[in-house]
C-alpha positions as CSV (number, residue, x, y, z in Angstrom):
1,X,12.3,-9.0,-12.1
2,X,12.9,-6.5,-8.9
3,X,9.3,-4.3,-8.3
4,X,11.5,-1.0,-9.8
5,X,11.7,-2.9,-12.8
6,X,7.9,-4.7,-13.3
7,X,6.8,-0.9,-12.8
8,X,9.3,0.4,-15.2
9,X,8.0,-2.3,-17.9
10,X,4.6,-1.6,-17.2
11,X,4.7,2.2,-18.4
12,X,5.7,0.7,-21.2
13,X,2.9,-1.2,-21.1
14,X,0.5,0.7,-21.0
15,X,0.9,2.1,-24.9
16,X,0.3,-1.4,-26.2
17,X,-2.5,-3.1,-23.6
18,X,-5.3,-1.2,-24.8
19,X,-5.9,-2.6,-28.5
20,X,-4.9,-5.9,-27.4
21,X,-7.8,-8.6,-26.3
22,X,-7.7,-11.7,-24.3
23,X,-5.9,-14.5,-25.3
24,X,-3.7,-16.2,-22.4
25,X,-2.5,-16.0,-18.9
26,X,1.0,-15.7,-17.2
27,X,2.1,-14.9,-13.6
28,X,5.5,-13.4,-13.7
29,X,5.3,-12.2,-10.2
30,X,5.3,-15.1,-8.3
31,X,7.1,-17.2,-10.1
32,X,9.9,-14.3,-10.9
33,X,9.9,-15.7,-14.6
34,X,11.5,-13.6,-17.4
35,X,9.5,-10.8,-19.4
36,X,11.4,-11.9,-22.2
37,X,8.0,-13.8,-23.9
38,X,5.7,-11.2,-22.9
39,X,7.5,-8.8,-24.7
40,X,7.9,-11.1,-27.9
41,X,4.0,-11.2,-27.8
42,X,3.9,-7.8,-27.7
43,X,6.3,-7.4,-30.8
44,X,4.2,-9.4,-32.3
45,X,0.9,-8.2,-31.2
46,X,-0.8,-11.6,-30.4
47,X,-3.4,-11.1,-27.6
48,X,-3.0,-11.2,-24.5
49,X,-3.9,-10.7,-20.9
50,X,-1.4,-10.3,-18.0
51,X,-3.2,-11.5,-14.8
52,X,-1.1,-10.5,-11.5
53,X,-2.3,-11.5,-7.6
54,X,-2.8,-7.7,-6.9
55,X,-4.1,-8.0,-2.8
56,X,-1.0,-10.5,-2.0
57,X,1.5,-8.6,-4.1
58,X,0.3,-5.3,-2.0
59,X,-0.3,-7.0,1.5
60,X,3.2,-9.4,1.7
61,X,4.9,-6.2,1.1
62,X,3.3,-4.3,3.3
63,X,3.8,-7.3,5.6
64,X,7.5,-7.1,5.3
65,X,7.9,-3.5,5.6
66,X,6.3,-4.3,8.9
67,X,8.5,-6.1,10.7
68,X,11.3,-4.6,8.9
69,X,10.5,-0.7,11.2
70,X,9.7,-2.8,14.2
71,X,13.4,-3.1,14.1
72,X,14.2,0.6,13.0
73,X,15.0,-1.0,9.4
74,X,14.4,1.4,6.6
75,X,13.5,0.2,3.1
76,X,12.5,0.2,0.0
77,X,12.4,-2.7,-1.2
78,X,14.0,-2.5,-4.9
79,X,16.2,-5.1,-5.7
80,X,13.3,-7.6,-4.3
81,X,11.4,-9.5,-6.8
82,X,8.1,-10.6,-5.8
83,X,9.3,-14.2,-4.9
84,X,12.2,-13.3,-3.0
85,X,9.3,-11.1,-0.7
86,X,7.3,-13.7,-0.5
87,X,10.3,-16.4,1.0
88,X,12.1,-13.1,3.2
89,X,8.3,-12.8,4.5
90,X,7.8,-16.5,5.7
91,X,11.1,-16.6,7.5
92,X,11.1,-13.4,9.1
93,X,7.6,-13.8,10.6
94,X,7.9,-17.9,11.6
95,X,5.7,-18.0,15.0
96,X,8.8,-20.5,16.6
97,X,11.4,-17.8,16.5
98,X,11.3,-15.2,19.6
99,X,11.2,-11.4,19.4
100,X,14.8,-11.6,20.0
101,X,15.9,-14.1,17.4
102,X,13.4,-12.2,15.3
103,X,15.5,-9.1,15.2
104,X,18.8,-10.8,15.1
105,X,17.6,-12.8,11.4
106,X,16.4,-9.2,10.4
107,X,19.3,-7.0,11.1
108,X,21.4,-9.6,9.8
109,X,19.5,-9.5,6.4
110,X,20.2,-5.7,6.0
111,X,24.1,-6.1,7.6
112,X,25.0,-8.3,5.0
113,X,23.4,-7.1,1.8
114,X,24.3,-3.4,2.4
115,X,28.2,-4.3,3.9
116,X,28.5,-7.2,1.1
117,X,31.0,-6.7,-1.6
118,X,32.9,-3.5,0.3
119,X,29.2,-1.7,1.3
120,X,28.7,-1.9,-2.7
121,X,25.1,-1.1,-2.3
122,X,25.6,1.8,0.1
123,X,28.1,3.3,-2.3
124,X,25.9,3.1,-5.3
125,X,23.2,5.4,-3.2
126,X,25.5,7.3,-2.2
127,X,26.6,8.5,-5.8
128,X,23.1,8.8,-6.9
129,X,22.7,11.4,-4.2
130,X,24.4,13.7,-6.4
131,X,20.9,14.1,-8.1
132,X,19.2,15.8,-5.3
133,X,20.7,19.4,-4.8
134,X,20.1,19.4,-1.0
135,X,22.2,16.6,-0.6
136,X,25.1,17.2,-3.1
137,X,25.9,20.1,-1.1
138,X,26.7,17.5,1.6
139,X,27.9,14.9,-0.7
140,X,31.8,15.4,0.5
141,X,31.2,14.6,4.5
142,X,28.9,11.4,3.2
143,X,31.5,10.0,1.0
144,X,34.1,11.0,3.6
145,X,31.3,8.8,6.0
146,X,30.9,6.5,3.7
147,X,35.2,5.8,3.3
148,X,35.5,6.0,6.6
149,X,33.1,3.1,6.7
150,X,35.2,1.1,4.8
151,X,38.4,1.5,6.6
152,X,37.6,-0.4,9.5
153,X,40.1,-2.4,11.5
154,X,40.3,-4.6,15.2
155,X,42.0,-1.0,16.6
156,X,39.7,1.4,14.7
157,X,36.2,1.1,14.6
158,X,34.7,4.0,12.2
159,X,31.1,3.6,13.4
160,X,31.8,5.9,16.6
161,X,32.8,8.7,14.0
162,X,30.2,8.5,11.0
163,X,27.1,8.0,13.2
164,X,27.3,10.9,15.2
165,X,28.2,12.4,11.4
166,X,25.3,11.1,9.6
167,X,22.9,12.0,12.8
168,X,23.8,15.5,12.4
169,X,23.4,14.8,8.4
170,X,20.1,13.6,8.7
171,X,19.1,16.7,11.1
172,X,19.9,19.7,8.1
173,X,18.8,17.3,5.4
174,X,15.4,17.6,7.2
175,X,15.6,21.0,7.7
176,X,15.7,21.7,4.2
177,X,12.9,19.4,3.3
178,X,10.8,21.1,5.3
179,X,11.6,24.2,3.9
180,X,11.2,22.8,0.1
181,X,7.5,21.9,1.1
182,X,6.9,25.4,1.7
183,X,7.8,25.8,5.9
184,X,9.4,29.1,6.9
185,X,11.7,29.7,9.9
186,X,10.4,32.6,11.0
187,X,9.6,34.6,14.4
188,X,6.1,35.0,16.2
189,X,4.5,35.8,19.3
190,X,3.8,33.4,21.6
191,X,0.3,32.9,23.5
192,X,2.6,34.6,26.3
193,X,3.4,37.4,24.2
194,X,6.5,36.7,24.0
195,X,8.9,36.6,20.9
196,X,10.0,33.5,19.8
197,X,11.3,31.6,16.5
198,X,9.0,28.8,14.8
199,X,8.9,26.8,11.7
200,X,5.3,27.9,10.4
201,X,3.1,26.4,7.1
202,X,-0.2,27.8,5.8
203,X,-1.5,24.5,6.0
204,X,0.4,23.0,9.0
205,X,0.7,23.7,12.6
206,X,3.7,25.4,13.1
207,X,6.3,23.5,15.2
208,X,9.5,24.2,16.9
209,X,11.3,21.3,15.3
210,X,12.1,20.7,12.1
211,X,11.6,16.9,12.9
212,X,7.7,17.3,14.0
213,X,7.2,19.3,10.9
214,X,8.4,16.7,8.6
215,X,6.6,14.1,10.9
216,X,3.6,15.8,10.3
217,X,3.8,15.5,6.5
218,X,4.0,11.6,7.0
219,X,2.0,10.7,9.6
220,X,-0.4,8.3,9.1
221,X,0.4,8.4,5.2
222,X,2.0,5.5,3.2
223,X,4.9,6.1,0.2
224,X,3.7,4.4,-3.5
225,X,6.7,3.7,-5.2
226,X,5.8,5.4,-8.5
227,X,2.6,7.1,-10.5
228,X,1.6,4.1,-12.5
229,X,-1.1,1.8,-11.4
230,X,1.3,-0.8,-10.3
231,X,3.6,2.1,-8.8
232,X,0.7,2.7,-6.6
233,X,0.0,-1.3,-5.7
234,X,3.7,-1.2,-4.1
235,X,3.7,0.5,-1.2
236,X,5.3,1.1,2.0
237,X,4.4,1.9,5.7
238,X,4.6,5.0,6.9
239,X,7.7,6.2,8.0
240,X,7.1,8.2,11.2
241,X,7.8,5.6,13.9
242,X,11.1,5.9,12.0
243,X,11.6,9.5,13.1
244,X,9.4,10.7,16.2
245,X,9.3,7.2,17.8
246,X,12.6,6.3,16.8
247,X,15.5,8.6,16.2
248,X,14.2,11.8,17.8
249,X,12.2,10.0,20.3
250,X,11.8,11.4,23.7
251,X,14.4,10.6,26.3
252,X,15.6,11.5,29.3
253,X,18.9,11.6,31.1
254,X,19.5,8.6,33.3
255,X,16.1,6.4,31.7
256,X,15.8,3.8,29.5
257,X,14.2,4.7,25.7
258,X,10.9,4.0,25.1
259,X,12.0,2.1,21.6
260,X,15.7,0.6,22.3
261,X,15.6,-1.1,18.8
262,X,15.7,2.4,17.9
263,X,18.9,4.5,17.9
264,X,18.8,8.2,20.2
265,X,19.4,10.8,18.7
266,X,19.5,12.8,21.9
267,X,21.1,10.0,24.0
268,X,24.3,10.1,21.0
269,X,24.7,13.9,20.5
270,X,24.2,14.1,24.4
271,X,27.5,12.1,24.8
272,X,25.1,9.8,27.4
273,X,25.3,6.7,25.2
274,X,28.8,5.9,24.3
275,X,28.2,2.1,22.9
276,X,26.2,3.7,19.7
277,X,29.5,2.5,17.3
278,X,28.1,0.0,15.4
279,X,28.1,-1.3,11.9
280,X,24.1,-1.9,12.7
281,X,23.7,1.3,13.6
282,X,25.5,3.4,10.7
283,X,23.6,0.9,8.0
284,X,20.5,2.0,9.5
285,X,21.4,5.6,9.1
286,X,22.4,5.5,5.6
287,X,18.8,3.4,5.1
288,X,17.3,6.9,6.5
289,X,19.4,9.1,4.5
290,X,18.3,6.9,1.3
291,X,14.6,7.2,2.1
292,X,15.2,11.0,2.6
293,X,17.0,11.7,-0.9
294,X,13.7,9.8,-2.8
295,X,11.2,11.8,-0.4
296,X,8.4,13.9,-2.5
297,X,5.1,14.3,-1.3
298,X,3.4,13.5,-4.3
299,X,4.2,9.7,-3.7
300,X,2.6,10.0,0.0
301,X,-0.3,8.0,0.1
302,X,-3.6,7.0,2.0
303,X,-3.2,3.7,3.9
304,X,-6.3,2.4,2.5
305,X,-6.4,-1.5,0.7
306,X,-10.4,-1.4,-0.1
307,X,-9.8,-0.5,-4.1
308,X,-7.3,-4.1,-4.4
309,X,-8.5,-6.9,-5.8
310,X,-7.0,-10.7,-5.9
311,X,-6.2,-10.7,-9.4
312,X,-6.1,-8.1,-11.5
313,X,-6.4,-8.1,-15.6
314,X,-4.5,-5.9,-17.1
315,X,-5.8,-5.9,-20.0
């Protein structure tokens, strides 16, 4: 059972735990067992008390999520079951491997999930997109990206076209994400006194970039991946290393980046890196576009671990 799932099932839950008592334990998330018997208990309203390893459930993700950004790897996790995190965990952080064989195990994990069976995964995200009005307007150019992808050959190699694409992509998207949350685009006067155009919040400092404003929303802050109490036990890192220190970090013509696991967004549109064209690369940007198209800031949370416990009772 994937995390998406467990917290699916545990809504449901939550209408039958409370006249139930105590009667018997069971671990489904580390084994990865069925929830088959659970729910034939609970058909048949015998007692019980589901017991899950809370703190390591929370902290191995977190874990993973980790070393996953160190790489500029975006995730969320959901077809993961608590088991699989566990084993992905153990080899990815093995003291014997160097920081170099590190990232080659890690982007090879994400190359060959998301470009297995024809990019099967990607174009699954892709058509769920749809949902979210501010990218269904661009749903045509990602598909188009997202064919081109596909069509790749020893003379053609589609990664120099869709990454610029999905650079450019990822720019509006945030633009209009910012503007959702309640930023206006807007002209002021400068300490100067001169005119000029900012993006401007009652409850933000107003920026210049898009970027910085949506930065600001997620800086320092973590993402739950739902409402529920085991929604909010899953969680991931935040995501601004992703953007400021990563894509839109600073750089300048003729220097090396700061982060080169990272791809430049400047150093791209700037036509001063030419050897951006890879498969790597355009996975990692679709990874950004999916963590985009879920983005609401009532998931955003405080990174703070003090309320988990080892095991919690559900019950």
């Amino acid at each position: 059972m994937t995390f998406p799932e467990f917290i699916e099932q545990q809504q449901k839950w939550n209408n039958v735990f409370e006249p139930l008592i105590a009667g018997f334990q069971i671990d489904p998330l580390i084994t990865g067992s069925s929830i088959e018997p659970i729910m034939k208990v609970l058909e048949n309203r015998e007692p019980i008390n589901l017991v899950i390893p809370e703190k390591h459930l929370h902290l191995t993700l977190l874990a993973l999520d980790e070393l996953a950004l160190k790489y500029g790897w975006v995730s969320d996790w959901g077809d993961l079951t608590p088991a699989e995190t566990d084993d992905l965990f153990n080899q990815w952080s093995d003291s014997k491997l160097s920081a170099e064989e590190q990232e080659q195990i890690i982007s090879k994990y994400f190359i060959d999930y998301y470009s297995d069976n024809h990019f099967e995964q990607i174009d699954a995200d892709v058509r769920r997109w749809a949902e979210n009005p501010i990218f269904n307007r661009r749903l045509v150019i990602l598909k188009d990206s997202m064919a081109a992808l596909k069509k790749s050959t020893k003379s053609f190699n589609p990664s120099n076209l869709v990454v610029p694409v999905l650079i450019s992509q990822t720019d509006g998207i945030i633009g209009e994400l910012i503007e959702r949350e309640g930023w206006v685009y807007t002209g002021c006067v400068s300490k100067k006194g001169r005119k000029i155009k900012k993006w401007i919040h009652p409850s933000h400092s107003s920026e210049n970039k898009p970027e910085k404003c949506f930065s600001d929303l997620i800086k320092n802050k973590r993402t739950r991946l739902g409402s529920t109490f085991i929604g909010n036990m899953v969680q991931t890192n935040s995501r601004y290393g992703i953007f400021m220190e990563g894509l839109f970090q600073q750089a300048f013509h003729g220097e090396g980046l700061t982060n080169p696991s990272f791809l430049s967004r400047h150093k791209i549109l700037h036509g001063e890196d030419i050897e951006y064209g890879t498969l790597k690369n355009a996975i990692k940007l679709f990874l950004i576009l999916n963590y985009l198209s879920k983005f609401t800031v009532s998931n955003l949370v405080e990174p703070d671990d003090s309320a988990f416990v080892e095991y919690r009772n559900l019950s």
